[in-house]
N, C-alpha and C positions, 0 to 999 in steps of 0.2 A: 377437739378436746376443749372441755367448756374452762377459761379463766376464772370464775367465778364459782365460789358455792353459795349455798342458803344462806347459811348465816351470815357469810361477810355480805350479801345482798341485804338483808333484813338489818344488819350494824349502819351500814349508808344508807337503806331508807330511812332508820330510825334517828339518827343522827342530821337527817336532812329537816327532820320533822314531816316530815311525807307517809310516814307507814300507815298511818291511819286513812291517807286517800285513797289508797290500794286495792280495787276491787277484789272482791274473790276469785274472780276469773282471774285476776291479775295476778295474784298472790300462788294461783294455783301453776298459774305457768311457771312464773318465777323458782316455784318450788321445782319443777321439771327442767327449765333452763334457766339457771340462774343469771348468765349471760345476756338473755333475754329480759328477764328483770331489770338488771341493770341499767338497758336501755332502755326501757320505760321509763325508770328513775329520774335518766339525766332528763329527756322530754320532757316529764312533769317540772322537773328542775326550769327548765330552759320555755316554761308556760307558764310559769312562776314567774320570770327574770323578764317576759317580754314586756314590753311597753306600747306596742300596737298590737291590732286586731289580727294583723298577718303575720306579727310573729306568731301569736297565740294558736292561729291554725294552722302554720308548717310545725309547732312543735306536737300538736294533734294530730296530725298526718305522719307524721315521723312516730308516735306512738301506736297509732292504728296500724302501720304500715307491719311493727312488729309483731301486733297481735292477732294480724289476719296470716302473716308468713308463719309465726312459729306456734297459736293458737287455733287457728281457725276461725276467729271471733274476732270482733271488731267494738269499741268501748262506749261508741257515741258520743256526740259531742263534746261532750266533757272528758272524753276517757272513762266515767264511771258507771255503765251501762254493761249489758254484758248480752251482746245479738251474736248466734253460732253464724257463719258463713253459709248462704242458702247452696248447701250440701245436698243433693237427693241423687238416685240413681240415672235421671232422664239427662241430668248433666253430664255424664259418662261419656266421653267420646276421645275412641283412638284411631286417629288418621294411618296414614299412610302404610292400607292392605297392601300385601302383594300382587301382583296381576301377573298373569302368565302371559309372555311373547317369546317367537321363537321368531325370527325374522330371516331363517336363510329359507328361499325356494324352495320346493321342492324336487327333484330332479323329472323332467320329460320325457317319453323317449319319442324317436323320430326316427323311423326303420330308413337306412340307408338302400333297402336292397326290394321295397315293398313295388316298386315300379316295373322292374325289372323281372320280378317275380310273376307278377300279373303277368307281364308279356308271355314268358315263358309258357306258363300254363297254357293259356290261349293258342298260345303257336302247338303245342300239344296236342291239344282238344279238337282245334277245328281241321288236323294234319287230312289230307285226301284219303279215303280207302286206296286200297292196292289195289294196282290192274296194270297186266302187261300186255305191248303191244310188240310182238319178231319186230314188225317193220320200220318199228323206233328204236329198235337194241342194237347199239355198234357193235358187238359183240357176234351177236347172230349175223348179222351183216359180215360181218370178217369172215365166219365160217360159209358163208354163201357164197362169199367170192374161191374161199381154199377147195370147198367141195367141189365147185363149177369148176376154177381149172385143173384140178384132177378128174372129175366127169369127161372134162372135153381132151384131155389126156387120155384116158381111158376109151373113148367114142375112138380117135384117131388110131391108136394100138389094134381096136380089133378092127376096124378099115383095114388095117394095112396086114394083118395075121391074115383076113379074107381074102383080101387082093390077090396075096403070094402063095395061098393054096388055089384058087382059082385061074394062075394064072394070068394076073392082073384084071379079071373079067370081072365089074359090080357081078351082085348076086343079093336074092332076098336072104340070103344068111347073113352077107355081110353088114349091111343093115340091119338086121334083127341083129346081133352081138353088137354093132356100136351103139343103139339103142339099149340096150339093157347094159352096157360099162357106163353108160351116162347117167341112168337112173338110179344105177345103186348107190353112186357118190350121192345125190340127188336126196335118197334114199338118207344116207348119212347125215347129212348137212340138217333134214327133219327132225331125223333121230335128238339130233341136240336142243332142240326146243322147250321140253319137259324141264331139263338139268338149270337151262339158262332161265327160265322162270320160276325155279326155287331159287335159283341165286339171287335175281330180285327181289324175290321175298322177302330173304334171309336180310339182303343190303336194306329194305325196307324196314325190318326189326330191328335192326342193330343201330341203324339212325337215332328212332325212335327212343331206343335203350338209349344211346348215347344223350338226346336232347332231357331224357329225365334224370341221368348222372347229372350232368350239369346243373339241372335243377337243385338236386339236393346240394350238390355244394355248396349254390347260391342260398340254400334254406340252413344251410349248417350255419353258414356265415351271420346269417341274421340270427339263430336262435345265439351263436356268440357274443353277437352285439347287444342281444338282448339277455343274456345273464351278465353282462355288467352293466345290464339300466338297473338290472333287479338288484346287484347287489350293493350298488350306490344307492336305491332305494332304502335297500335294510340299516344301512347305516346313516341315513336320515331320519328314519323311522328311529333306531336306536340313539342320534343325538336328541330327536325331539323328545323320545319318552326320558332319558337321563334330564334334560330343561324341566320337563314337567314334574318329575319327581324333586326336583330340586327344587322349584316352587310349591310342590304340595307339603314337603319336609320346613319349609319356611312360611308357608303360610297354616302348618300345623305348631308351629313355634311362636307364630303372634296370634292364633286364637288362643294357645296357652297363656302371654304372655297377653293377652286381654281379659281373660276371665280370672290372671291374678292381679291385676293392676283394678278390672270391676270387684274383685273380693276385696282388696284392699280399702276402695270406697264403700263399699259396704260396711268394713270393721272402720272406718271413720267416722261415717253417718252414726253408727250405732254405738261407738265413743264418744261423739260427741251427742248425742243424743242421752245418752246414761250421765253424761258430765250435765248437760243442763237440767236433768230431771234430778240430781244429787245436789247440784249446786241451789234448785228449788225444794227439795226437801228440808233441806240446810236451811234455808231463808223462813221457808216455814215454820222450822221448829226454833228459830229464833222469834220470829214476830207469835208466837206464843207466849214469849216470856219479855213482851213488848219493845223487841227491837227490830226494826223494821227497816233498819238500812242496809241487807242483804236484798229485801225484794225491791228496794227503791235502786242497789246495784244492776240488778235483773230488770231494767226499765220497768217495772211492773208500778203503777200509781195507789200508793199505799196513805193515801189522804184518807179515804172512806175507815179505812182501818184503825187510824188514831183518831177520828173522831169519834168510833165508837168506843176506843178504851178511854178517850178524853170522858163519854158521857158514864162512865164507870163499867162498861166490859171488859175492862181489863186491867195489865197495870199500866198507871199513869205518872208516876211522880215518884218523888225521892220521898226519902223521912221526914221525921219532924225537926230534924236538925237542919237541912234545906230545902226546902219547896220548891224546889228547881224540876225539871224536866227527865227525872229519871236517871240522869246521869252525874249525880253531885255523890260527892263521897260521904256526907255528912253523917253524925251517927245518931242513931233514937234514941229515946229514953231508955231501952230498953237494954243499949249498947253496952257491951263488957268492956268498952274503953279500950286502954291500956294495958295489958300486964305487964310480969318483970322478965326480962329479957328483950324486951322492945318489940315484944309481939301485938298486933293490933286486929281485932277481929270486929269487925265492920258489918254492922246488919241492916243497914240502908237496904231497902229494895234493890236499888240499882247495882249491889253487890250482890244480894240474895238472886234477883233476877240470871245473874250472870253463871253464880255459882250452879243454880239450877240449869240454865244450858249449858254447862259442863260435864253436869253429871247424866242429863238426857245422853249428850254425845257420848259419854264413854259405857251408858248400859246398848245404843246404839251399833249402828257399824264404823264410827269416826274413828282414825289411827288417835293414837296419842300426842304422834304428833301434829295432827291440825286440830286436839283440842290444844295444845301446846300456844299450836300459831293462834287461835281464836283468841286466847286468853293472852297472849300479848298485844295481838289486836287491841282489846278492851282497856289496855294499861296505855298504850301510845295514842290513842283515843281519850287518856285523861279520865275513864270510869272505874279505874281501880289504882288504889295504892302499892305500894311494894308489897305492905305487909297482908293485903288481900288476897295477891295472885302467891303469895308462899301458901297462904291455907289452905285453896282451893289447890295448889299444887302435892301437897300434902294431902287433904282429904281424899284426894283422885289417884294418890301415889305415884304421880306423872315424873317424880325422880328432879333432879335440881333444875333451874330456870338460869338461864344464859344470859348473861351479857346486859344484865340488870342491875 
């Protein structure tokens, strides 16, 4: 909240005797930060007050310092110069983008079961065809032995049935019957062959079956192992895409917040740019009416200029009342003096001159109020009376004058 206003800024300039060294640039901040004027003020004060060369330029630096922070602009040497801040858009620059990192690993997998797996298969794959051999089966063997000693039970039976019908006498009968009770167990014991070589088969299959159950177990286990690699994946996958979205939401939020901070430098370049083109329109249409210390504020070298209104292209000088340099109050012959009421109407050029840049400014686009400040300019300046700037306040109808 600013301490200061205009006015009480332009009472202590004017009171300092300083309002007249006030550039426009200077005058114009001040109007915007009175605050800021202020401290111009005491600077010029305290460039005034110095007694060496180093004071004289820390109170330059302490002015400048103002008018580059809260103007843009900076005064030149003397303070009375008026240079914008080399402002353009290639100056633009805002650090510290976003960058996207996600820094946790991503999860592996490493089959616990992939070795084991292999094996299996292969013990599978390369397994022997089927082939049975009786004379390798314990099984068949056991029935060789069961039939045989019932065959030779059976041999001895009918030995002995022939014996006791014959009278204990051999006989080719009885032979021929122990020969055929022998061969029929014989007989039997064959018989089983077929049955005991599907059984092998069957034990064959059923191995088989067995070693690929086991398989699948071993394949179950691993697809388990392996939907929680997948689903630690997914949520890797869904921490990295939430990181990223979080950095595209934030580095969507500083190329906003870049292209309003480069808009911003755009409407400054192009304020200040309309300020210095106004502030030279201003200078212009005052060194029309031959005052030339607005472009000499503008560091612009305005010598060639008064030499040509010195050789009579322009105005040059006061009335016949002073021969001075344009700026004496003195009045011509022509003058209406005095009247009664102690109004005093002054036709010096260097009133005339004034009055007429008053009246350009106000058929212009200038507020009233900085024809207001011009024309007290011109009086703290010492080129106009009281009873001049009443007239010209009057004929412009700029409403009463302050603090006069």
């Amino acid at each position: 909240m600013a301490i200061y206003t205009y006015d009480q800024f332009q009472k202590a300039a004017r009171d300092a005797g300083l309002l007249g060294q006030f550039s426009q640039a200077d005058l114009n901040l001040a109007m915007k930060n009175p605050d800021a004027g202020m401290s111009i003020l005491k600077y010029k004060q305290d460039y005034l007050n110095a007694t060496t060369d180093e004071q004289r330029a820390q109170a330059n630096k302490g002015a400048e310092g103002v008018r580059s922070s809260y103007g843009n602009y900076t005064g030149g040497g003397d303070g009375g110069s008026f240079h914008l801040d080399p402002l353009s858009p290639n100056s633009f620059e805002k650090t510290d983008a976003p960058s996207f990192s996600f820094d946790t690993p991503a999860p592996e997998y490493s089959s616990r079961y992939d070795e084991t797996i292999q094996n299996m298969i292969k013990d599978m794959l390369e397994r022997p065809e089927f082939s049975y051999d009786p004379e390798t089966d314990v099984v068949w063997k056991s029935y060789q032995k069961a039939y045989g000693r019932e065959g030779d039970r059976a041999t001895q039976n009918a030995l002995g049935a022939a014996a006791a019908a014959s009278g204990g006498m051999p006989s080719s009968y009885a032979a021929t019957a122990a020969a055929q009770a022998g061969n029929y167990y014989a007989a039997q014991a064959a018989d089983k062959i077929p049955d005991l070589f599907e059984a092998a088969y069957n034990r064959y299959l059923n191995e088989f079956q067995m070693d690929a159950s086991k398989l699948g177990i071993v394949q179950d286990q691993e697809q388990t192992d392996y939907g929680r690699f997948l689903d630690q994946l997914g949520q890797w996958n869904t921490d990295r895409n939430f990181a990223y979205n979080k950095f595209a939401g934030d580095r969507a939020q500083w190329n906003a917040d870049r292209e309003f901070e480069y808009n911003q430098l755009l409407d400054e370049i192009n304020s200040q740019t309309q300020q210095r083109q106004e502030a030279l329109d201003f200078a212009n249409m005052a060194a029309q009416y031959g005052d030339y210390n607005y472009l000499k504020d503008m560091g612009i070298d305005t010598s060639a200029l008064a030499a040509l209104n010195a050789a009579g292209g322009g105005y040059s000088g006061g009335g016949s009342g002073g021969g001075g340099n344009g700026k004496t109050k003195g009045t011509s012959g022509g003058s209406a003096g005095n009247t009664s009421g102690g109004q005093r109407y002054n036709t010096s050029q260097g009133y005339e001159a004034i009055a007429n840049m008053a009246r350009s400014m106000k058929a212009g686009r200038a507020t009233d109020e900085q024809i207001r400040r011009y024309i007290d300019e011109r009086f703290a300046a010492g080129d106009l009376s009281i009873e001049e700037v009443a007239q010209i306040m009057i004929d412009l109808n700029l409403g009463g004058y302050n603090d006069m």
